[in-house]
C-alpha positions as CSV (number, residue, x, y, z in Angstrom):
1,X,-22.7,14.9,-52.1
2,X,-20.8,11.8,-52.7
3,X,-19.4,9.3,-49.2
4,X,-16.4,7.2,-48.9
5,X,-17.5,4.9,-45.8
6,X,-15.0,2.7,-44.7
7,X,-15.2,-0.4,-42.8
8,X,-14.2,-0.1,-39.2
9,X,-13.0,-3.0,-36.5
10,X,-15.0,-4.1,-34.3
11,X,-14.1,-5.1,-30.1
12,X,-15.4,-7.5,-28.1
13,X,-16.7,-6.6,-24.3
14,X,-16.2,-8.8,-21.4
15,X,-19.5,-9.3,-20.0
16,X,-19.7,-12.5,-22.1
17,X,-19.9,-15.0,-24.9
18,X,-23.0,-13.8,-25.7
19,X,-21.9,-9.8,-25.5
20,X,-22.8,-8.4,-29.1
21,X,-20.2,-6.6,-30.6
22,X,-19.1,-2.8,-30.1
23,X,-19.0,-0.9,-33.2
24,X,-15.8,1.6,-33.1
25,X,-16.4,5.5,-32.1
26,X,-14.4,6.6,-34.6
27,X,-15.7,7.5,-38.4
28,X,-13.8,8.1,-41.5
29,X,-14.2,11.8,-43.2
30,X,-13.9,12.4,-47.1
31,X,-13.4,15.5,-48.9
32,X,-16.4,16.6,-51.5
33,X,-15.7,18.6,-54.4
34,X,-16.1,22.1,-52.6
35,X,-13.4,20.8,-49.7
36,X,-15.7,20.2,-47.0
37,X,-16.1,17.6,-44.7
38,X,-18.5,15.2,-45.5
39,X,-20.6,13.4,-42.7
40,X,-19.2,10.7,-40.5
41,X,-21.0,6.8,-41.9
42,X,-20.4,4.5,-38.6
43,X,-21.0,0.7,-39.9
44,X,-23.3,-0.7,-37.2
45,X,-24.8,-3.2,-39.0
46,X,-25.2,-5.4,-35.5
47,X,-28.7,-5.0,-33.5
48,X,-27.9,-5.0,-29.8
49,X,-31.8,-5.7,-29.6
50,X,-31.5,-9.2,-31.1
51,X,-29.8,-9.9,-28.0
52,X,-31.5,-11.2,-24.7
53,X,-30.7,-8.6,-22.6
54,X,-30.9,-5.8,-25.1
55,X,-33.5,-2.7,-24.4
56,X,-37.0,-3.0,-26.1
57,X,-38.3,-0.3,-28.2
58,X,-40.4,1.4,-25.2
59,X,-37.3,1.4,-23.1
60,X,-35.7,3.1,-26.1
61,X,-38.7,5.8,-26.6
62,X,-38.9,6.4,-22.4
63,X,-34.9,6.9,-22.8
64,X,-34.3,8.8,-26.6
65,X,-35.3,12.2,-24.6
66,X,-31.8,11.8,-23.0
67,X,-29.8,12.3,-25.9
68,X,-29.4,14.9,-28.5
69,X,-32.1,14.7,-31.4
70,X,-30.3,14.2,-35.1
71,X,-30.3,17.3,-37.3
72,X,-32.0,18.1,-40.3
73,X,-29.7,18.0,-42.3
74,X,-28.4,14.4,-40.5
75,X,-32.3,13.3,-41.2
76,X,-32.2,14.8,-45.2
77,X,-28.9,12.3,-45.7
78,X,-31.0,8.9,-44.2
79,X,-28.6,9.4,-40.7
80,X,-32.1,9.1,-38.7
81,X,-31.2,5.0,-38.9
82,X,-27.3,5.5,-37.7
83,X,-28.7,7.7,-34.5
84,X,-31.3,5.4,-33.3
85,X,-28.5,2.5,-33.3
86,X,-26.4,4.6,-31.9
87,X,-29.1,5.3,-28.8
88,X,-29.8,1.1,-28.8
89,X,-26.4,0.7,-28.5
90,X,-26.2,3.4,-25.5
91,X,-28.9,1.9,-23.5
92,X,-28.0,-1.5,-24.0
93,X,-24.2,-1.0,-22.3
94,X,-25.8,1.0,-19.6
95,X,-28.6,-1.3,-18.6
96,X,-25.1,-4.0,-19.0
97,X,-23.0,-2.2,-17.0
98,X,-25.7,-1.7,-14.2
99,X,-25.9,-5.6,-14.2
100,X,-22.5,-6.0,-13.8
101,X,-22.6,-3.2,-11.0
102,X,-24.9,-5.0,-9.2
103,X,-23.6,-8.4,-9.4
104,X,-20.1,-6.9,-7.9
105,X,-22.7,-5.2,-5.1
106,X,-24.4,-8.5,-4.7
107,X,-20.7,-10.4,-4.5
108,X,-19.0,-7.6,-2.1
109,X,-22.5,-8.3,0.3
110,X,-22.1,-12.0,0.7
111,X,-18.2,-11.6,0.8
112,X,-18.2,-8.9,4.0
113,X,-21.4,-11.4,5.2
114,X,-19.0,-14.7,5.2
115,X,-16.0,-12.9,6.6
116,X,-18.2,-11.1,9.4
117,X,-19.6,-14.4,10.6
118,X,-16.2,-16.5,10.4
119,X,-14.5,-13.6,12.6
120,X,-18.0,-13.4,14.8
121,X,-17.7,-17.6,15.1
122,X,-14.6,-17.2,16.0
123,X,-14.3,-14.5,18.3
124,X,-17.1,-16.2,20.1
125,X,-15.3,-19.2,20.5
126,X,-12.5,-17.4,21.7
127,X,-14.6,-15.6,24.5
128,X,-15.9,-19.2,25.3
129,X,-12.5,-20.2,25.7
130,X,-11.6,-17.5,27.8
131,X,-14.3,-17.6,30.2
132,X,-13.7,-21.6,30.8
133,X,-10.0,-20.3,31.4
134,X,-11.1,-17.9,33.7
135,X,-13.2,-20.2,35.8
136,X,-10.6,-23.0,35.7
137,X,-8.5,-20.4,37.2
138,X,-10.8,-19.5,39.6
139,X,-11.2,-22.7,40.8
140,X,-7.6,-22.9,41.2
141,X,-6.9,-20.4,42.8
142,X,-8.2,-21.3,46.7
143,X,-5.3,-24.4,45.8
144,X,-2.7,-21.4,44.7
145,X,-3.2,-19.5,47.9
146,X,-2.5,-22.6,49.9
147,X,0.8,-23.9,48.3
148,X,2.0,-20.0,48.2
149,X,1.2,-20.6,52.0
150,X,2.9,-23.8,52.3
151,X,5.5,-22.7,50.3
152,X,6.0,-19.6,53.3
153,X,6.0,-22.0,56.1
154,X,8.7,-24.2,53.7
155,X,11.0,-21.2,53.8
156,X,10.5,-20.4,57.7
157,X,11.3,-24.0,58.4
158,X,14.4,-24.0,55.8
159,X,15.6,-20.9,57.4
160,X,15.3,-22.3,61.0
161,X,17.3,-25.2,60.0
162,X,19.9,-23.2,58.8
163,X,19.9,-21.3,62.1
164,X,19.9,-24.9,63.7
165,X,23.0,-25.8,61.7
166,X,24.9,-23.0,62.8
167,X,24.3,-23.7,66.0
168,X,25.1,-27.2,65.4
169,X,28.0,-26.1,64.2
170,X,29.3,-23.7,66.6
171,X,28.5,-26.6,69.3
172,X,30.9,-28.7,67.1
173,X,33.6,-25.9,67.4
174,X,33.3,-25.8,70.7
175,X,33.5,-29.7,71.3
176,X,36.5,-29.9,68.9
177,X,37.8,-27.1,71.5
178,X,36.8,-29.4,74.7
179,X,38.4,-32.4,73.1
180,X,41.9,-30.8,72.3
181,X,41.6,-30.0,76.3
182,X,41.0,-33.1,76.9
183,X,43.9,-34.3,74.9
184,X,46.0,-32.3,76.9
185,X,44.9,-33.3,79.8
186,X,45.5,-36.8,78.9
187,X,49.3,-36.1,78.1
188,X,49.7,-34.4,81.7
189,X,47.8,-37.3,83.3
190,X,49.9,-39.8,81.4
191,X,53.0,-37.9,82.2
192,X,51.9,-38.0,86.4
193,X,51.1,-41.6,85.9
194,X,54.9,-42.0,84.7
195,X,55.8,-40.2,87.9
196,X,53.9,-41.9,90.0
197,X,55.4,-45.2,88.9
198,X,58.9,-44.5,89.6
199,X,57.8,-43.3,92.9
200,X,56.3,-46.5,94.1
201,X,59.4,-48.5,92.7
202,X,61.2,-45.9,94.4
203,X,59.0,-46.7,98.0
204,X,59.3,-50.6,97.1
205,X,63.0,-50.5,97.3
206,X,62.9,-48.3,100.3
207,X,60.7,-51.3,102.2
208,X,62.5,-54.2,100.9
209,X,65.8,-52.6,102.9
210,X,63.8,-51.7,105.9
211,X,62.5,-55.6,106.0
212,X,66.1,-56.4,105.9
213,X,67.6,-54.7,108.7
């Protein structure tokens, strides 16, 4: 039965310069003279063994028991080569990706490590910090109670000199009324000393004309 194979592209992985190249899933189909399908030709002409971290052939005989066994018919048209490539290429991205798995464990477990001890470093010296607070405060605190006492006997003082003022001040009221009695006083007495001085000029006269007769 006659082929048309056809040349398929081929992708890169990321896991690095080294990576061997993926061959594409797909296959190209031809029609044979009796319109059937003919079998699918991949083009994996790359060895994922040639590379370091490819699977050996043991790994590749313990492992070929997971995957299905080519037909006869596959094994009559020389497909036995294509199947084993295929299973190379199978077990070389999963022992890849289970590298890359584990470096992303390994990297997540020294990430959560640095973070827990910065925040544990930290919240240490914050409890450090707090305690040296707390005894500062501590310490202060016998000082506290006797300026919030000083501070009482402050406001008892302020508040009996403000009773003293208005006393002071009602005493002042009260002189303020003595001294406008006095005032008055003084205008009566001045007004009787007026008096009195006429009377003795009066009582002058009086004995100048009794020493004349």
């Amino acid at each position: 039965m006659p082929h048309s194979p056809e040349r398929h592209q081929r992708h890169r992985t990321s896991s690095g310069p080294s990576a061997p190249k993926c061959p594409s899933s797909e296959g190209s189909r031809a029609s044979g003279p009796d319109n059937t399908a003919a079998p699918v030709v991949l083009d994996l002409s790359g060895d994922p063994s040639d590379s370091d971290s490819g699977p050996d052939d043991q790994q590749l005989t313990q492992q070929s028991s997971e995957f299905h066994q080519p037909s006869q018919s596959a094994v009559a048209e020389g497909s036995d080569k294509t199947v084993e490539r295929l299973w190379r290429w199978k077990s070389f991205f999963r022992h890849r990706f289970s590298d890359i798995e584990t470096l992303v464990d390994q990297l997540e477990k020294t990430v959560e490590e640095k973070i827990e001890k910065k925040f544990v470093d930290r919240f240490e010296n914050l409890e450090t910090n707090f305690a040296a607070l707390y005894e500062a405060v501590e310490e202060n605190s016998s000082a506290l109670q006797q300026m919030s006492e000083r501070l009482d006997s402050i406001e008892e003082r302020f508040a009996e000199t403000e009773n003293s003022q208005l006393r002071v001040r009602r005493q002042y009221e009260r002189f303020e009324e003595s001294a406008s009695e006095c005032g008055s006083l003084l205008g009566r007495l001045q007004t009787r000393h007026g008096e009195f001085e006429k009377l003795q000029e009066q009582a002058y006269d009086v004995l100048q004309v009794l020493r004349a007769d």
